[in-house]
C-alpha positions as CSV (number, residue, x, y, z in Angstrom):
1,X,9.2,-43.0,-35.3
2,X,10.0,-40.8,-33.5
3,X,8.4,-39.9,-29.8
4,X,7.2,-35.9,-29.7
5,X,8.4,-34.8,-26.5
6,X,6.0,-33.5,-23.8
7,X,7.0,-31.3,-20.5
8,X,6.5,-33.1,-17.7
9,X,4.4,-31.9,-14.4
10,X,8.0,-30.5,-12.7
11,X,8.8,-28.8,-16.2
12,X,5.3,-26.5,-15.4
13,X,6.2,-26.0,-11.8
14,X,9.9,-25.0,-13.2
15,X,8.5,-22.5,-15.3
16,X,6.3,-20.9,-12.6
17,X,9.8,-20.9,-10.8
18,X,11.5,-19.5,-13.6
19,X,8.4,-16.3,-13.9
20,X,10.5,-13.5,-11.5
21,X,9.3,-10.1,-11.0
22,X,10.6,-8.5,-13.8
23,X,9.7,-10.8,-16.3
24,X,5.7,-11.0,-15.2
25,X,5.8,-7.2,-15.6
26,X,6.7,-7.7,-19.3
27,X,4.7,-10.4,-19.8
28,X,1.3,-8.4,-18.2
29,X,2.5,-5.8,-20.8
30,X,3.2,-8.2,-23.8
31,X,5.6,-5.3,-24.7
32,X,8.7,-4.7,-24.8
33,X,8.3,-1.1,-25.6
34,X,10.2,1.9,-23.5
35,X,7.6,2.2,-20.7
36,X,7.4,-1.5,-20.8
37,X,11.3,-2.2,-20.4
38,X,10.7,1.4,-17.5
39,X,7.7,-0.4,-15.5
40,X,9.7,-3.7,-15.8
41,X,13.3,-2.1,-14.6
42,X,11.6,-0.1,-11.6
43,X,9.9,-3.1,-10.6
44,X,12.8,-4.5,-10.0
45,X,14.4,-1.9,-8.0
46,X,11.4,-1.8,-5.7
47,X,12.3,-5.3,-5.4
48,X,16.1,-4.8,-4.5
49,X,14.8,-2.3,-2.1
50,X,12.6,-5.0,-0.1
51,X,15.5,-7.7,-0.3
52,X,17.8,-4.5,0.9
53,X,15.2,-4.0,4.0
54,X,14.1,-8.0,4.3
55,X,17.8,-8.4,5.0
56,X,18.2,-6.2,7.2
57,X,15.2,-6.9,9.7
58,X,16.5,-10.0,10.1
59,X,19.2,-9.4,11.3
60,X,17.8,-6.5,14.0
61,X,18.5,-8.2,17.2
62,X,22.3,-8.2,16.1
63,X,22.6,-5.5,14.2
64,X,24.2,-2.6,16.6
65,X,21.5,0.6,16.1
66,X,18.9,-1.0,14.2
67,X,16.3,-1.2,16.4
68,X,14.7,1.5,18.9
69,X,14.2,5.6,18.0
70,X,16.1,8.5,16.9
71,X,15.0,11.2,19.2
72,X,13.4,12.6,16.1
73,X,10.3,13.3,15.2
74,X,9.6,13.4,11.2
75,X,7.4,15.9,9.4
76,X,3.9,14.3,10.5
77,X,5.0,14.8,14.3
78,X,5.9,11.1,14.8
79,X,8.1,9.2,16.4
80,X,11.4,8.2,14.2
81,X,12.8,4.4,14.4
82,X,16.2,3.7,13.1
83,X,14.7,1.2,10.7
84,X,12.2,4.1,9.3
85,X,15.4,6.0,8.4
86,X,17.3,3.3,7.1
87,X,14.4,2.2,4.6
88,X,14.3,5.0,3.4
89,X,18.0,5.4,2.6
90,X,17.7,2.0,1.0
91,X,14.6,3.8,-1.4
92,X,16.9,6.6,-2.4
93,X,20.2,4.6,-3.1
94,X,18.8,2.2,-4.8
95,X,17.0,4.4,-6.7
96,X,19.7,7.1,-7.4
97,X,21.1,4.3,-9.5
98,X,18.2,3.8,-11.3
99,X,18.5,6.4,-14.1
100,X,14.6,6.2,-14.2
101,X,13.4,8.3,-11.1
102,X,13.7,12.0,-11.0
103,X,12.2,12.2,-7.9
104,X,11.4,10.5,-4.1
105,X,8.4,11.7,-1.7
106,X,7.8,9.6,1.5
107,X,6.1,10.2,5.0
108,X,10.1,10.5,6.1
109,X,10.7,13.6,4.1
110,X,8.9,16.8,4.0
111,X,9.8,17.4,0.2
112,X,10.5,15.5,-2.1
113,X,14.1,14.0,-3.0
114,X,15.2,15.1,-6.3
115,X,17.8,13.0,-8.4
116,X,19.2,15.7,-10.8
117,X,21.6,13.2,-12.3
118,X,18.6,11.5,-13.4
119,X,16.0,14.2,-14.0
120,X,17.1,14.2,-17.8
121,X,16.0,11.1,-18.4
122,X,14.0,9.8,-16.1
123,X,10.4,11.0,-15.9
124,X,8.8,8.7,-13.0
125,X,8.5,9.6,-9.3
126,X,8.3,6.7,-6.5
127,X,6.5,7.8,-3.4
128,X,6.7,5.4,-0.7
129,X,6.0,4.5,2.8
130,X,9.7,3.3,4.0
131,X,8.6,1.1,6.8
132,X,4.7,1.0,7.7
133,X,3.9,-0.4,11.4
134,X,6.9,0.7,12.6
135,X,6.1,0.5,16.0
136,X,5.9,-3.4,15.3
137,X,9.9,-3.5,14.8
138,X,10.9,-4.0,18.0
139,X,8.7,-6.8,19.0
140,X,9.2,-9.0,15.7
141,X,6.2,-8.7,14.1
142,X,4.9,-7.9,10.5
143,X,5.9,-4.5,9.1
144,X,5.6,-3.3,5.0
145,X,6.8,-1.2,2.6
146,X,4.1,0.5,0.4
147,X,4.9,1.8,-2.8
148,X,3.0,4.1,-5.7
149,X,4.9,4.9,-9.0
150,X,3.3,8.2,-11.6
151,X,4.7,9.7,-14.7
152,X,6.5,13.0,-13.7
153,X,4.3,15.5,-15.8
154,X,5.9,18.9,-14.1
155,X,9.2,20.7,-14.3
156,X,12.4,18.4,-13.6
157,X,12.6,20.3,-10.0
158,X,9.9,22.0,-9.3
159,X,9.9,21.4,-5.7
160,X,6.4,21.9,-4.9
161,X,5.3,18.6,-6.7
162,X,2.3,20.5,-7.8
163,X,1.9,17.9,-10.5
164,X,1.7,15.0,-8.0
165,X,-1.8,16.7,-6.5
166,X,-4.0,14.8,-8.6
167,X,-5.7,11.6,-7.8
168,X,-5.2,8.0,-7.4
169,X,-6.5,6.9,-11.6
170,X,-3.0,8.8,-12.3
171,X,-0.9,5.6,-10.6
172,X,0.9,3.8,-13.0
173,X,1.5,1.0,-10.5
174,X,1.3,0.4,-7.0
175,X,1.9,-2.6,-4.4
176,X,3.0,-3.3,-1.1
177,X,5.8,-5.9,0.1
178,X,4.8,-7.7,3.2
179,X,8.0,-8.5,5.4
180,X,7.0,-11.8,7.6
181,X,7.4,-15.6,7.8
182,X,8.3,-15.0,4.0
183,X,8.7,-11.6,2.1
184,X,6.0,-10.9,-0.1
185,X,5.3,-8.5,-2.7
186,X,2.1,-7.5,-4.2
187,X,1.9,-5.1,-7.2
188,X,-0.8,-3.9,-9.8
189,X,0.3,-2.2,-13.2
190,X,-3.7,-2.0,-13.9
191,X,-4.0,-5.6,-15.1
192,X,-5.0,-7.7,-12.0
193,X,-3.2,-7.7,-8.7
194,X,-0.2,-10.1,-7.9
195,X,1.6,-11.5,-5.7
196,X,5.6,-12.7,-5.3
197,X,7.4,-14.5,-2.5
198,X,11.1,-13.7,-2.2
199,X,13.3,-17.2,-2.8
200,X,16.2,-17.0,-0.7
201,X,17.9,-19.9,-2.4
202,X,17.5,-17.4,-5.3
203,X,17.5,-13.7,-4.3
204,X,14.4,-13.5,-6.7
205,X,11.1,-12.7,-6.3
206,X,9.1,-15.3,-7.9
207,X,5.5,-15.3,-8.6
208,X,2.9,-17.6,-6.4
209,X,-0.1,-15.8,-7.0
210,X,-1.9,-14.7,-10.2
211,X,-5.1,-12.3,-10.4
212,X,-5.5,-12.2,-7.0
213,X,-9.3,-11.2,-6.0
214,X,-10.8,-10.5,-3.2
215,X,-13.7,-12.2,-1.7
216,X,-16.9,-10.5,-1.9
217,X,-17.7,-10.8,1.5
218,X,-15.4,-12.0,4.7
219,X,-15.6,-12.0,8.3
220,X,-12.6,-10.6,9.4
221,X,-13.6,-6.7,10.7
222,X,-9.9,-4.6,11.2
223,X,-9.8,-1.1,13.0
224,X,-8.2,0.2,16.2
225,X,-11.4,-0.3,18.8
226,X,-9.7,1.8,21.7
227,X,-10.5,4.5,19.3
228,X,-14.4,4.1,19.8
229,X,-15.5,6.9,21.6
230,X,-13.3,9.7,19.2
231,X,-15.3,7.8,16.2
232,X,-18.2,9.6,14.8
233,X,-21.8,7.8,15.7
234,X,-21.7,6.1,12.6
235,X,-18.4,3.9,12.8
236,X,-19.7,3.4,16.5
237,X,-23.2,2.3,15.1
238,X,-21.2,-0.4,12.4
239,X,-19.0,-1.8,14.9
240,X,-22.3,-2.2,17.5
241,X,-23.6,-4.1,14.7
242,X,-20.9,-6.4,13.7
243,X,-20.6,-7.3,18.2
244,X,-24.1,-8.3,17.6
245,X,-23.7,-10.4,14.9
246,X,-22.4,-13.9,14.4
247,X,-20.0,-14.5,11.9
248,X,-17.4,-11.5,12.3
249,X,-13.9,-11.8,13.8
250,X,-11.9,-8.5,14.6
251,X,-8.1,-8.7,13.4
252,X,-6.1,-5.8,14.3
253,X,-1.7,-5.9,14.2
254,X,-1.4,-2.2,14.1
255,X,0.6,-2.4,10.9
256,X,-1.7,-1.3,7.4
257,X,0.0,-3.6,5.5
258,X,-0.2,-7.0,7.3
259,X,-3.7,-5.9,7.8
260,X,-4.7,-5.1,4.2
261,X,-3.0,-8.2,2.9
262,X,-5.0,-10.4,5.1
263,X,-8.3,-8.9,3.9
264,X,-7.2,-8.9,0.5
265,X,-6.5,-12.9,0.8
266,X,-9.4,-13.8,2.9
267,X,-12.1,-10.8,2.4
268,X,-13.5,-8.0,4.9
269,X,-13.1,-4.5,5.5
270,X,-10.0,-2.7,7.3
271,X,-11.1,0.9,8.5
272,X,-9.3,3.9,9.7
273,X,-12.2,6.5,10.2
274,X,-11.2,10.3,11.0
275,X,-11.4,11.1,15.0
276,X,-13.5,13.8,16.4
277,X,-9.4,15.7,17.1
278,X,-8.4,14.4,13.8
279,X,-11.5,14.0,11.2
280,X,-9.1,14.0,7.8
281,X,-7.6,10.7,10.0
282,X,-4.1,9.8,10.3
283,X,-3.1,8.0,6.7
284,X,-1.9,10.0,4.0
285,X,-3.4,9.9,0.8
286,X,-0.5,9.6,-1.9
287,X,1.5,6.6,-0.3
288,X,-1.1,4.7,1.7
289,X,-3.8,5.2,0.8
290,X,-4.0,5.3,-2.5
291,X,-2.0,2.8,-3.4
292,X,-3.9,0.4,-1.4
293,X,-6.9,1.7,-3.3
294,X,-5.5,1.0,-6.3
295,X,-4.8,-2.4,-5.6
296,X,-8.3,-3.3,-4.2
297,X,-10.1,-2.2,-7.2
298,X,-7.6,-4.2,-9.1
299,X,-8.8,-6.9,-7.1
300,X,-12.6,-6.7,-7.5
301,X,-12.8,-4.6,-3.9
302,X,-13.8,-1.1,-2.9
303,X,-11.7,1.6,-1.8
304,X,-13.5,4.2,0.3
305,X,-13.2,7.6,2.5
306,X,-16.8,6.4,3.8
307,X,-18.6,9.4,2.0
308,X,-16.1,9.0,-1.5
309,X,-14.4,6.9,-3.9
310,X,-11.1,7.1,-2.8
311,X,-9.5,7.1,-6.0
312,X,-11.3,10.4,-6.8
313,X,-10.0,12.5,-3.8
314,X,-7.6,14.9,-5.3
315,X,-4.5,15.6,-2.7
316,X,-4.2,19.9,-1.6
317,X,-0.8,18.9,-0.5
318,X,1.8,16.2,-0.8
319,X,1.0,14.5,2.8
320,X,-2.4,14.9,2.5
321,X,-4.4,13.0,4.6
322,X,-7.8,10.5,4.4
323,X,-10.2,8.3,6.5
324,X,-9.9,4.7,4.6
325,X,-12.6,2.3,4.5
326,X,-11.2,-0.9,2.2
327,X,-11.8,-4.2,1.7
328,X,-14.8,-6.8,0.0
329,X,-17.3,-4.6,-1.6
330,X,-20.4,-5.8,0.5
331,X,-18.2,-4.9,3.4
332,X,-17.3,-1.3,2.4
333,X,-21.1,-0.9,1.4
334,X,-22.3,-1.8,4.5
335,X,-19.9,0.4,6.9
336,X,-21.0,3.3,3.8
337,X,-24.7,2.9,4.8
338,X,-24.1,3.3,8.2
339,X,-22.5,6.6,7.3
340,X,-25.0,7.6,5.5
341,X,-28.0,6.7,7.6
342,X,-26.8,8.8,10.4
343,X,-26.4,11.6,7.7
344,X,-30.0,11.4,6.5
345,X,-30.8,11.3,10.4
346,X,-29.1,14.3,11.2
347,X,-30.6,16.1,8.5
348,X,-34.1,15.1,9.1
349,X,-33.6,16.2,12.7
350,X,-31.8,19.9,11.4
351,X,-35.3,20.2,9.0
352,X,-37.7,19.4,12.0
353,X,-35.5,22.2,13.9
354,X,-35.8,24.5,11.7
355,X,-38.9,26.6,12.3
């Protein structure tokens, strides 16, 4: 007789080691058609990119002109760092071998980046955030890449974009990687949210979280406070209520993506509300925001400008900007009612104005 053989307990860890980036994108497909073997094959540059970047920060200390700023200032009026500029060389080389991308946007570069060897062929665009929480660099902490990938639909270089002005429902995938204690990256195709740690033993990716979602409710509360007096009365209102509550903790790095991922892991709400100098706010739209968006929906959470859907707002340029309220779903509903009792307030007091 003869014994039927039966994987042991380390042959089912093995093959959790064995599932790598590119491989879980084909699997979440169960394809191996064109846009399948596309999705998979970009996937897996984003990922070269992030071991590219990963390798490089640490190493900063050593590294002769990594660390510290330009002296230039990019097209949003910031502040360049060395390591913004060399993530995003990393994003365009490694993509200029892609064959896939026809074109790059990012917050580094005022138009996009056109590939005309590849425009032929490929048909996607990456937009990207090179380095988000750049100011964190210097110090050592966590930092991110955020990334958004959409089907070029306009002409191969028609340099307004126009085509990318459309909103978030048009992502074919989006994700983040986290650059830490480990590197992490999290990406959505549509089909849940998931999550990779980057095995140096291996220079792979490999997966350690599957259909991530996010807590309905959480404590954690994340915003910049020394902002409280440019907020309007009704961020001031929600963040007088959570002080006077028991049961909220504020977590705030300065970095969007360490941020988001902890409230995608443990639940709560991250906000960036508009200022009364600034009310559009400070993110922009098509490579932070909506990404992230996209990923929290994926995820069971809410994506929110505080008065709209993020996902619907439709970009009138290619750095357009948003307030972001995003997070657990109870938590984005309640920091939306805030808004919209002080907007029912104002307007009752406007009608008893009025003669």
């Amino acid at each position: 007789m003869v014994d039927t053989y039966q994987p042991s307990d380390a042959a089912h860890v093995l093959d959790r080691d064995c599932t790598t980036l590119s491989r879980h994108v084909l699997q979440q497909l169960q394809s191996f058609s064109a846009e399948a073997q596309d999705l998979s094959a970009l996937m897996n540059r984003i990922a070269l990119a992030g071991k590219l970047i990963a390798r490089r920060l640490t190493r900063a200390g050593l590294v002769e002109d990594a660390l510290g700023f330009t002296g230039r200032t990019n097209v949003q009026g910031e502040s360049v760092k060395k390591m913004d500029i060399y993530a995003n060389d990393v994003f365009i080389s490694v993509f200029k071998q892609s064959g896939l991308v026809c074109r790059l946007a990012s917050e580094e570069m005022e138009d996009p980046y056109y590939i005309p060897e590849n425009c032929p062929i490929g048909r996607y665009t990456l937009l990207y955030d090179p380095i988000d929480g750049s100011s964190n660099v210097d110090i050592n902490l966590n930092i991110g890449s955020i990334f958004s990938i959409r089907r070029q639909q306009g002409d191969d270089l028609d340099q307004k974009a126009t085509d990318l002005l459309q909103d978030g429902h048009q992502q074919l995938a989006a994700g983040y990687i986290l650059y830490g204690p480990s590197t992490v990256l999290v990406y959505s195709i549509g089909r849940g949210v998931h999550s990779f740690t980057l095995d140096p033993s291996l220079g792979e990716f490999i997966l350690s979280r599957e259909n991530i979602q996010v807590p309905a409710h959480g404590a954690n509360y994340s915003v910049n406070e020394g902002n409280f007096w440019q907020w309007d009365d009704s961020i001031r209102d929600y963040i007088r209520y959570v002080h006077r509550h028991d049961g909220y903790s504020a977590r705030y790095s300065g970095a969007l993506v360490g941020d988001f991922h902890r409230i995608l892991m443990q639940g709560g709400v991250f906000l960036y509300p508009g200022t009364r100098k600034r009310p559009e706010g400070k993110l922009r739209l098509l490579y932070e925001t909506a990404p992230l968006a996209f990923l929290i929906e994926q995820a069971g959470g809410q994506a929110s400008t505080g008065t709209q859907r993020l996902l619907d707002v439709v970009p009138s340029e290619l750095h357009h900007r948003t307030p972001l309220v995003i997070g657990s779903p109870e938590d984005v509903a309640l920091v939306e009612s805030f808004i919209q009792e002080r907007r029912r307030q104002e307007q009752e007091s406007l009608t008893a104005s009025q003669p």
